[in-house]
ROVO-281704 format. One record per residue (C-alpha): residue in one letter; chain; x, y, z. Coordinates in nm, 2 decimals, decimal comma. Layout:
# residues N
KOLZA rest kette u v w
KOLZA A A X Y Z
...
END
This chain:
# residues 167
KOLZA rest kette u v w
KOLZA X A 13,30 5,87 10,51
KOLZA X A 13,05 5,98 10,76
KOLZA X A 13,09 6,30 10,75
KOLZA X A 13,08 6,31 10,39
KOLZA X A 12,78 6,16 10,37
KOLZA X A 12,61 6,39 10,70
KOLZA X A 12,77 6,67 10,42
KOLZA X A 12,61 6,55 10,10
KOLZA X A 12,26 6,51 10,32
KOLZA X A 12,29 6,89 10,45
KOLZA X A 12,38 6,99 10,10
KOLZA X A 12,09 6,84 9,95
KOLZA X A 11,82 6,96 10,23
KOLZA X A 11,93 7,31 10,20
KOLZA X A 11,88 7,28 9,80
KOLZA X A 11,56 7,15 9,86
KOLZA X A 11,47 7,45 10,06
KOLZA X A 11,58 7,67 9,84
KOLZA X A 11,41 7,53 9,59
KOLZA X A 11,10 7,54 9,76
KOLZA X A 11,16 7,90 9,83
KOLZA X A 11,22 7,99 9,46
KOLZA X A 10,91 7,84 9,32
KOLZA X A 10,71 8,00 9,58
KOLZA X A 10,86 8,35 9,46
KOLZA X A 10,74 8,23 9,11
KOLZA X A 10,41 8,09 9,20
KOLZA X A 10,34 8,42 9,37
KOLZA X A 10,42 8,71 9,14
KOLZA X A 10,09 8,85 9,13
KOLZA X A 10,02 8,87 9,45
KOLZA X A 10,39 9,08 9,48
KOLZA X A 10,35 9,28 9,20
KOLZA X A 9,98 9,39 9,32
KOLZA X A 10,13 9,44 9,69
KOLZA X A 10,42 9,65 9,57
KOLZA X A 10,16 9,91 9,35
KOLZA X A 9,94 9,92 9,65
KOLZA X A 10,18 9,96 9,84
KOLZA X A 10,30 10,26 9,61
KOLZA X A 9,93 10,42 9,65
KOLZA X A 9,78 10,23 9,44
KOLZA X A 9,39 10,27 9,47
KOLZA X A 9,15 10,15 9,20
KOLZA X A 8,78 9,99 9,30
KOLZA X A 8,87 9,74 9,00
KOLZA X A 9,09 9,58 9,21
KOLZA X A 8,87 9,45 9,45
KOLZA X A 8,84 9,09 9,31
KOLZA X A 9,14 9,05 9,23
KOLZA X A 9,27 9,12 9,57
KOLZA X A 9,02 8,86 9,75
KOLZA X A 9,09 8,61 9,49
KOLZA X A 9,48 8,66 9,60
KOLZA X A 9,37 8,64 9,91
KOLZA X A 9,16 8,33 9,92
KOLZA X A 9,45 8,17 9,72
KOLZA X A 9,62 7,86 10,00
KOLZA X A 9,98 7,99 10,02
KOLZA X A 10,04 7,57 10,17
KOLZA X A 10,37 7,57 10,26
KOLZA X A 10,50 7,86 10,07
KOLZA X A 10,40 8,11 10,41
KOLZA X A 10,66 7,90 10,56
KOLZA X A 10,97 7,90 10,29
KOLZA X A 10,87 8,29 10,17
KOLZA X A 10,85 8,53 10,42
KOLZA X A 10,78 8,82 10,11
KOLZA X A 10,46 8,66 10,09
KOLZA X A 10,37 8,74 10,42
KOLZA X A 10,43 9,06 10,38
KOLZA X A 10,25 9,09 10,01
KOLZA X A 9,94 8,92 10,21
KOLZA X A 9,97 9,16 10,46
KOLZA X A 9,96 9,49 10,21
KOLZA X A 9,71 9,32 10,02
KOLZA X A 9,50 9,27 10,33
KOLZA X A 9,55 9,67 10,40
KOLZA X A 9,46 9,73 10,05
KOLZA X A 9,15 9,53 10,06
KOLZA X A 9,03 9,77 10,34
KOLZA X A 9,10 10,05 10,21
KOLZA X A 8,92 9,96 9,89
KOLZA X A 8,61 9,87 10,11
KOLZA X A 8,70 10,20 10,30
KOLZA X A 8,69 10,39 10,00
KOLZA X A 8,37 10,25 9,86
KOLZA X A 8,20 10,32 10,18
KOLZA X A 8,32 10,66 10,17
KOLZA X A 8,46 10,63 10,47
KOLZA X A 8,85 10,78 10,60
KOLZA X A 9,10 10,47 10,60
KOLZA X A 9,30 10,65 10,86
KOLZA X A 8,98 10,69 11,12
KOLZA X A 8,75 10,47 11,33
KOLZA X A 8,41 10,39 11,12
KOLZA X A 8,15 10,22 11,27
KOLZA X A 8,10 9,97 10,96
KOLZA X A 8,14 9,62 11,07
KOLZA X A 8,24 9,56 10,72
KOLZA X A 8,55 9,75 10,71
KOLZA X A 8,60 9,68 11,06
KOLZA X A 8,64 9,30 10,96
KOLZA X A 8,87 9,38 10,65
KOLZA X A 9,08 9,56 10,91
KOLZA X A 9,11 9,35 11,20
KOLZA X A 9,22 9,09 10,95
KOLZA X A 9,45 9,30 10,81
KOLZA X A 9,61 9,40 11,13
KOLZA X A 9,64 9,04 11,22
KOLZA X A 9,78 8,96 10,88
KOLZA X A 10,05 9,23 10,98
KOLZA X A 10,11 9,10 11,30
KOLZA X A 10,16 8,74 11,12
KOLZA X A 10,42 8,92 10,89
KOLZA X A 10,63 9,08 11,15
KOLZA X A 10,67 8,78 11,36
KOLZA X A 10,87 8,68 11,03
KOLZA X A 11,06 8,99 10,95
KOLZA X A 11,06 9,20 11,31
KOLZA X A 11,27 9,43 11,17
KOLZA X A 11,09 9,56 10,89
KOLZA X A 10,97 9,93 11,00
KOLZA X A 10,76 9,98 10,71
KOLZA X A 10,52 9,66 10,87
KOLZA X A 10,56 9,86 11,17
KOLZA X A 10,43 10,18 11,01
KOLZA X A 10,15 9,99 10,88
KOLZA X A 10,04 9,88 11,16
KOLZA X A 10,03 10,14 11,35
KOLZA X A 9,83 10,34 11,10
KOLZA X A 9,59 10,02 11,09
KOLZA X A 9,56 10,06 11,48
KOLZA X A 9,45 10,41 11,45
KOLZA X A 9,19 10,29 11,17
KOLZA X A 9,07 10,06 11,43
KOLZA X A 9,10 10,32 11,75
KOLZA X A 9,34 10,09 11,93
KOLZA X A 9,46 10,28 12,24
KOLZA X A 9,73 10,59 12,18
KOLZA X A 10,00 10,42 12,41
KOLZA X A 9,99 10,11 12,17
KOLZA X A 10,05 10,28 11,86
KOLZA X A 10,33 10,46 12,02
KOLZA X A 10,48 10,14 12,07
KOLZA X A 10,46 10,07 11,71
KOLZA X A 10,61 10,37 11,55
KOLZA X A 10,91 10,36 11,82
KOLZA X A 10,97 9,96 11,69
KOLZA X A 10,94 10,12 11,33
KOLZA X A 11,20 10,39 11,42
KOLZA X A 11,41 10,16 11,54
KOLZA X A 11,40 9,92 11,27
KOLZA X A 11,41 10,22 11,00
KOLZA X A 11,57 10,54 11,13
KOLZA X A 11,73 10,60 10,84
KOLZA X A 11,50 10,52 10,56
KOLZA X A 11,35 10,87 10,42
KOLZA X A 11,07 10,70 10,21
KOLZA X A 10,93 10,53 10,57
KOLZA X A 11,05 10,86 10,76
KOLZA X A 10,83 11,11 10,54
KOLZA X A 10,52 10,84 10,61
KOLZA X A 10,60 10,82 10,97
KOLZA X A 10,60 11,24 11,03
KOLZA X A 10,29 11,27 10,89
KOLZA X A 10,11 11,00 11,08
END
């Protein structure tokens, strides 16, 4: 009887997490959808309030149940620099002295860093964030250490292997 019951209590906590995980997924389609175009190369100046709006949004407990958010936020946080990067007419892969898209890239550096604790072995976050550290000068030894995690994590992947060559 106990062990039924300890049964019927595990079934119904592990519903309830997948539940919660489901409706985040739902409640946060936009913020996806956006990511995955960005993510594609997507670059339009339009954009820009949408992304800080989605970015402003409280993700509450979703962050914890959906670790795809993260990594949306985290893309969107990239693509928030590069739109300020691009309105600046500055180069998103190189240092600028612009303490405004200095800002919009340390965040979105620590917004990567936030997503990989979640998904360590995703090597497209690790691509990312090494080309953020080059945005932001970080020192040449650390960004080697992020394109070896993201070749480890990805070896095999040619749409993250073309990226990583050129960088």
């Amino acid at each position: 009887m106990t062990a039924k019951a300890l049964l019927l209590a595990l079934a119904a906590l592990c519903a309830g997490l997948q539940w919660q995980g489901l409706r985040s997924h739902l409640n946060h389609q936009a913020h996806h959808r956006l990511a995955a175009e960005a993510g594609a190369g997507r670059l339009a100046a339009a954009d820009s309030r949408l992304v800080a709006a989605l970015l402003a949004a409280p993700a509450g407990a979703a962050a914890v149940f959906d670790p795809h958010l993260l990594r949306s936020k985290a893309v969107l946080q990239l693509y928030a620099a590069d739109l300020i990067a691009a309105a600046k007419g500055l180069d998103p892969l190189l240092p600028a002295p612009d303490p405004e898209a200095v800002a919009a890239r340390k965040a979105a550096l620590r917004q990567l860093e936030a997503a990989l604790v979640r998904q360590p072995l995703d090597g497209d976050l690790w691509l990312r964030l090494a080309v953020m550290g080059r945005a932001l000068g970080l020192p040449e030894r650390q960004l080697e250490t992020y394109l070896e995690r993201s070749r480890l994590s990805a070896p095999h992947e040619g749409w993250i292997l073309r990226r990583r060559d050129a960088f």
